[in-house]
N, C-alpha and C positions, 0 to 999 in steps of 0.2 A: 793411491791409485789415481790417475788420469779420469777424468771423467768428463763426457761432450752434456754441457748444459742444452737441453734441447728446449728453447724460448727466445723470442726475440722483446722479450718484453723486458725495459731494461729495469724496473723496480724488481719484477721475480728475479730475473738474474741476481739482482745484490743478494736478495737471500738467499739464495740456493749458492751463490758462491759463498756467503759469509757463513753458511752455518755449516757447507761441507768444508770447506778448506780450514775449521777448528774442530771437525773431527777426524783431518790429518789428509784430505785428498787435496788435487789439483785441479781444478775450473780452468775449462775452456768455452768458452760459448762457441754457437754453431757461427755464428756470425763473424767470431774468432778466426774460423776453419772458414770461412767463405762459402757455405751455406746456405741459402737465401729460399729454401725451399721452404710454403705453410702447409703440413697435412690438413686436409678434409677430414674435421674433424663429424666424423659420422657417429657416432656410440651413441652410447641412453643415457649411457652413466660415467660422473669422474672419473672411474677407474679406466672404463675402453676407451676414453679420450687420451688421457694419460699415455695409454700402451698404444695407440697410434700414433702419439708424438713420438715417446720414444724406441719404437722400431722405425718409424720412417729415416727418424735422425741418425738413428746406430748403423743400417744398413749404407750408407753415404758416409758418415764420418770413421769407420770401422775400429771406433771406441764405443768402450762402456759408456752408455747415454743414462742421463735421467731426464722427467718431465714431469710437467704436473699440469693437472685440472683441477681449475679450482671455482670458486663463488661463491656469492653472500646469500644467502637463506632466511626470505624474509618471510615470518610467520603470517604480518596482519595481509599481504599479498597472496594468499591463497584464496584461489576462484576469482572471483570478479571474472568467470563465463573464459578465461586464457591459459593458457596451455601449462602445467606444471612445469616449475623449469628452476636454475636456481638463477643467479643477476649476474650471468655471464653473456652467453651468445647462443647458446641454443637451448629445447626443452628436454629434460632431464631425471629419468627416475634417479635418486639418489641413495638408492640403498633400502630403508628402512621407510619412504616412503612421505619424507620430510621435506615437503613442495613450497616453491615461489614464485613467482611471477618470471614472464618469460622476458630476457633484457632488450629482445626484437621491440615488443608491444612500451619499453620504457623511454630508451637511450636515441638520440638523436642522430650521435656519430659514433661509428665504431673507433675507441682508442679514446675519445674525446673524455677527462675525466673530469671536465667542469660539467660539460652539457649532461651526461649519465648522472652526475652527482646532483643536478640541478631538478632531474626528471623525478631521482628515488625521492628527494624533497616534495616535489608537487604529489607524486602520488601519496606520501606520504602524513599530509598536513593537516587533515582531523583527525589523525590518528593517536587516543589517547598512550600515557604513555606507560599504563600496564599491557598494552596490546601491541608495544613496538621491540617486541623479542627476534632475536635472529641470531645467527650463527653462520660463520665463515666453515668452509670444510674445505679440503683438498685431499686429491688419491694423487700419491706421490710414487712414478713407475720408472724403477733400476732395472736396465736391459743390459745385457753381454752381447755380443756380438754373434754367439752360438745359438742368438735365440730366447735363452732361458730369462724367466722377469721377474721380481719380485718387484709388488704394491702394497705400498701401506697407505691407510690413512689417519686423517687427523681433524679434529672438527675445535671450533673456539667460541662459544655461548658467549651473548650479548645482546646489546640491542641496536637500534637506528637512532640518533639523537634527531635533535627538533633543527639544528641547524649545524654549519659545518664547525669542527673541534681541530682548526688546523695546527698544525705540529713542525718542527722541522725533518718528521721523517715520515715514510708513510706515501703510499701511492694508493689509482683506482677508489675505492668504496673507504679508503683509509679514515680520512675526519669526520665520516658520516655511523665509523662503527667504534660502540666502548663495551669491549670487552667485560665480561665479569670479575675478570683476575688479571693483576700483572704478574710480570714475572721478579724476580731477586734474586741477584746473580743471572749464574746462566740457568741454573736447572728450578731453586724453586719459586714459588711462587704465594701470592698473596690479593686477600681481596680489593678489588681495581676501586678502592672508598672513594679517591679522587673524581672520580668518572671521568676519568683522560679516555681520547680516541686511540684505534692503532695509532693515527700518526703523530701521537705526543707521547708515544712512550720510546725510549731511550731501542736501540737494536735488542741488547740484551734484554730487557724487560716483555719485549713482541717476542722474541724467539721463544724464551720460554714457555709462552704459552700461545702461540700463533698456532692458525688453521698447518701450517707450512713446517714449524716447526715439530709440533706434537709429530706430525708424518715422518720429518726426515730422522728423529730421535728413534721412531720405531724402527726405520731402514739401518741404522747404525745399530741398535741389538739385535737384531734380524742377520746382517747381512754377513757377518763372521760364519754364519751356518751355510746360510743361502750360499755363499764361496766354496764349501769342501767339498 
């Protein structure tokens, strides 16, 4: 299937094109298509942000779209008197009720991933390190062009290290998060003993068990039904 990546963000784009085009579709980004449209992302939660990326993007590109919302979810950042949110761009219930600090009150520059990585650092600097638990999540939303959507999501337990764990892969919150588990191969997985960041573990090792991937893994057992 053809599918319009709806992000202009070019690290999501790598995953969402590497991990749908080896479960057999086509990537094109919007940007691809000449696109240059950003939805106002209004929602509460991953999921409504999600489905307003990808119906803005579907109705203009008139391909099946996917999009995603996503953020780091930092436990010892709840409260301090600011608004519930996860370490994206806006504030955010997330489901189950699993809050962070808001990335307005952190990040200096929006896109900037030194200065934001520089920021979670400073808030984050007496922070002992049984108290520096966190998790990545994403709601990951396949839209048709008729309207109909299916979202899944996906979450990746961890925590914030003391300093950055740079890798040659890996964007965003990348060398500041080590996951609990890698991955082995593509599907399973094993516990992260090394305490490598996302961005020192190999594509296949993040996919397997990525905020990103756990989600698009469910769209692809999902989405054989969600089609008939």
């Amino acid at each position: 299937m053809k599918i319009c990546a709806a992000t202009g963000n070019a690290g999501k784009l790598r995953e969402l094109r590497r991990i749908l085009e080896a479960q057999g579709h086509e990537v094109v980004s919007q940007k691809e298509l000449g696109i240059t449209i950003e939805p106002e992302e209004t929602g509460t939660t991953f999921a409504e942000n999600a489905l307003i990326k990808a119906e803005t993007i579907c109705k203009v590109s008139g391909l099946p779209t996917i999009a995603d919302d996503s953020g780091l979810c930092v436990d010892a950042l709840v409260g301090a008197g600011q608004m519930g949110a996860h370490l994206g761009h806006q504030g955010k219930n997330i489901g189950f009720q699993l809050f962070a600090v808001q990335l307005g009150a952190l990040c200096a520059r929006h896109g900037d991933d030194e200065a934001n990585n520089d920021k979670l650092l400073e808030k984050m600097q007496d922070v002992p390190a049984e108290q520096r638990g966190a998790k990545f999540v994403a709601a990951v939303c396949f839209i048709l062009p008729t309207g109909r959507h299916l979202t899944c999501r996906g979450e990746c337990p961890g925590k914030v290290a003391f300093a950055r764990l740079a890798g040659d892969y890996g964007f965003g919150y990348d060398p500041l998060f080590i996951p609990d588990e890698c991955g082995v191969g593509k599907a399973e997985k094993r516990p992260n003993t090394e305490g490598r960041s996302y961005a020192q573990l190999t594509p296949d090792e993040k996919d397997a068990i990525s905020h990103r991937g756990v989600a698009l893994a469910k769209l692809e057992k999902e989405l054989p039904e969600f089609l008939k």
